[in-house]
C-alpha positions as CSV (number, residue, x, y, z in Angstrom):
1,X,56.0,10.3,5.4
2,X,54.0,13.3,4.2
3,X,51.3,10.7,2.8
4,X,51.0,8.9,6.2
5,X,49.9,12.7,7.8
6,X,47.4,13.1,4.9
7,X,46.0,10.0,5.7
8,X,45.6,10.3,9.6
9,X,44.2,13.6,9.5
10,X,41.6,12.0,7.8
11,X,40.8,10.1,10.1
12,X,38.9,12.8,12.4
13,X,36.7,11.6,14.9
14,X,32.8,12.5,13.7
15,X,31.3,15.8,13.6
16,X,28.5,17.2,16.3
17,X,26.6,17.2,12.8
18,X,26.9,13.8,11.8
19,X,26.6,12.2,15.3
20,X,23.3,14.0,15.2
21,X,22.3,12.4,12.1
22,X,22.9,9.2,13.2
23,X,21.2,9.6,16.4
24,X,17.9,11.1,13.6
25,X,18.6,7.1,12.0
26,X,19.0,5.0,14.5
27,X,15.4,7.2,15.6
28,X,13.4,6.8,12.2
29,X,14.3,3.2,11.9
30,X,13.5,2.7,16.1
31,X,10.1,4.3,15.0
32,X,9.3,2.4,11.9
33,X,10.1,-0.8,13.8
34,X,7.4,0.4,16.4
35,X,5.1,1.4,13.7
36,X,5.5,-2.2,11.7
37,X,5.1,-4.0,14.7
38,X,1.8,-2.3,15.5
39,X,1.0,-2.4,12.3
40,X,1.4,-5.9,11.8
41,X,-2.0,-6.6,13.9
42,X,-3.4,-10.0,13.8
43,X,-6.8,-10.0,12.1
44,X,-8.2,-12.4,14.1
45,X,-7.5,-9.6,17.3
46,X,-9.7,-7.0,14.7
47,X,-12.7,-10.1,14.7
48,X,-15.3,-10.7,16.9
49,X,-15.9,-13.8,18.9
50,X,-19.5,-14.2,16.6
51,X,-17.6,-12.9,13.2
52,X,-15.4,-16.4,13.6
53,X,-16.6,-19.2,11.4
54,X,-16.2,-22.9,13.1
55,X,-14.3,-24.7,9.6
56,X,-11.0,-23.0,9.7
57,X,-10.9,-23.4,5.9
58,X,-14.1,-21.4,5.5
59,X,-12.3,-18.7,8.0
60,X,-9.0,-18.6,5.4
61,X,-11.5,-17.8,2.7
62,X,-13.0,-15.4,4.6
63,X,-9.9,-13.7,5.9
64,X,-8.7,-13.8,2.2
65,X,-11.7,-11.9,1.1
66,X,-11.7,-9.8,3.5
67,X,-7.9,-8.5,2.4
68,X,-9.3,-8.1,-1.3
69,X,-12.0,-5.9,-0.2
70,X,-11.8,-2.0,1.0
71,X,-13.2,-0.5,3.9
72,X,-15.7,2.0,2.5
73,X,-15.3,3.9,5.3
74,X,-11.4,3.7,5.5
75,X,-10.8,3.4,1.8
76,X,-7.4,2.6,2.3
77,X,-7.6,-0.5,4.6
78,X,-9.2,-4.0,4.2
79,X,-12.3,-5.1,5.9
80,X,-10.1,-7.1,7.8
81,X,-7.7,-3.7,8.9
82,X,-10.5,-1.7,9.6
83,X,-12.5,-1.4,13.2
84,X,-15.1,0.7,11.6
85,X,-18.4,-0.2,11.7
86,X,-19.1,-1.0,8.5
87,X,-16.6,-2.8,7.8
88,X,-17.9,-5.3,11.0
89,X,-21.0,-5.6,8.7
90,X,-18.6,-6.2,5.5
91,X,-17.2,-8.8,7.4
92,X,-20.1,-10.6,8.7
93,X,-21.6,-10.0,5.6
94,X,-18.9,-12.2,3.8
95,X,-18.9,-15.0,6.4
96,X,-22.8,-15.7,5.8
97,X,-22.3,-15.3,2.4
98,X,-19.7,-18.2,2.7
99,X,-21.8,-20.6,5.1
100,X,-24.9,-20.1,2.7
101,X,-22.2,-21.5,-0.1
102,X,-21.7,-18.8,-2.8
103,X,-18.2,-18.9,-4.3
104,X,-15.7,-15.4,-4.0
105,X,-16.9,-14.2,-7.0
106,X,-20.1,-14.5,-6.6
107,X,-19.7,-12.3,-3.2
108,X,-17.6,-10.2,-4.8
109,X,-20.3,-9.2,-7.1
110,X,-22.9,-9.1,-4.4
111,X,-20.6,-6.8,-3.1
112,X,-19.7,-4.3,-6.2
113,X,-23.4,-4.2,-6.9
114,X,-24.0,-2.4,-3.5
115,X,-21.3,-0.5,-2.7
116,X,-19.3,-0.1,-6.5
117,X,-16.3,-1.1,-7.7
118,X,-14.4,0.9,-5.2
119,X,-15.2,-1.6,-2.8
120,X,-12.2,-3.9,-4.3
121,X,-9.0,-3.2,-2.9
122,X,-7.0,-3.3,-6.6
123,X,-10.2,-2.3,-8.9
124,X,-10.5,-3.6,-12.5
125,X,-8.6,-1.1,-14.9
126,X,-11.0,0.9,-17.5
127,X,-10.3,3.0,-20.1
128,X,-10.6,5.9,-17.8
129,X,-7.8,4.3,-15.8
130,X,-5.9,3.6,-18.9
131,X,-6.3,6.9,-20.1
132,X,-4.8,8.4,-16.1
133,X,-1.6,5.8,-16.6
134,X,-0.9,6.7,-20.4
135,X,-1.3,10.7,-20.6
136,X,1.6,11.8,-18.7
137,X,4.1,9.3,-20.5
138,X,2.4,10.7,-23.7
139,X,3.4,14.1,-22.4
140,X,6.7,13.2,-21.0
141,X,7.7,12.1,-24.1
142,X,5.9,15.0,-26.2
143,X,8.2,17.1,-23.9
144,X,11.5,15.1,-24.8
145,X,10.8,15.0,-28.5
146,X,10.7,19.0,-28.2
147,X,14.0,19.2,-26.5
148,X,15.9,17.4,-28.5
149,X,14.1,19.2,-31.5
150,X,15.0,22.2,-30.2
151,X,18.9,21.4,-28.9
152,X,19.5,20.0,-32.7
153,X,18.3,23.3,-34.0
154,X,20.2,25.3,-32.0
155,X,23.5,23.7,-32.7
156,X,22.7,23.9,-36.7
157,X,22.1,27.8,-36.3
C-alpha cells in the first residue's frame, strides 16, 4: 500500500517552471521552422529575368556553380544566396561564361584568378590550413601526455 502512495505522489502535475520551458521549445522550434522556411528561398526568386539561360541544362550548371562559389561580399553565402551586387555580376558572369562554352573548371579558375581562392565556397586545403587543423590536436594531446605523466608520478611518491 505504502508503494502505491510513493508512486502517485509522483505523479505531480508540471511545475510553473517546466511549463515555461516547454512553452521556450515549442517557441525556438516555432522559430527555426520560420527561419528554415525563409531560408529555404528558391534561387531562381534571387535571379533575374536576363540572368536565366534558355537550355535548362546550361541553367543546372549554372545554378550548381553558382552554390560552389562565395559571395565576396557576403562571404558566407553563394552567388546564388546572395542579392548583393556583385554577386548579380558573379552570376551573370558565370552564365556567359557557360554560353561562350568553357567547362566549370575552367570558370572556376577565371574566377580564382580575379577574386582568389576565397571565392570557392570549400577552398583547396594548404599547408597553412593543415597546419590550423593539426596544432591544437598536437596540443591536446601534448596536454594529455602531461597529465597522465604527472597523475603516475604522484601516486609513485
Amino acid at each position: 500500500m505504502r508503494g502505491r502512495r510513493v508512486a502517485r505522489a509522483r505523479l505531480r502535475a508540471p511545475s510553473v517552471a517546466m511549463l515555461r520551458l516547454a512553452k521556450l521549445g515549442l517557441a525556438v522550434a516555432l522559430w527555426a521552422g520560420l527561419l528554415s522556411e525563409v531560408g529555404v528561398a528558391d534561387v531562381k526568386a534571387a535571379l533575374e529575368a536576363d540572368e536565366v539561360l534558355p537550355q535548362p541544362a546550361s541553367e543546372a550548371r549554372a545554378v550548381d556553380l553558382g552554390e560552389m562559389l562565395r559571395c565576396p561580399a557576403c562571404s558566407f553565402q553563394s552567388i546564388n544566396d546572395s542579392d548583393a551586387d556583385v554577386a548579380r555580376d558573379l552570376r551573370k558572369l558565370v552564365r556567359d561564361q557557360i554560353e561562350v562554352g568553357k567547362s566549370d573548371a575552367e570558370i572556376i579558375l577565371f574566377l580564382k584568378s580575379r577574386y582568389g581562392s576565397a571565392v570557392e565556397m570549400a577552398p583547396p586545403t594548404t599547408g597553412h590550413a593543415a597546419i590550423l587543423w593539426i596544432v591544437p590536436g598536437l596540443c591536446m594531446l601534448a596536454l594529455l601526455v602531461g597529465l597522465v605523466w604527472r597523475l603516475r608520478r604522484r601516486r609513485t611518491l
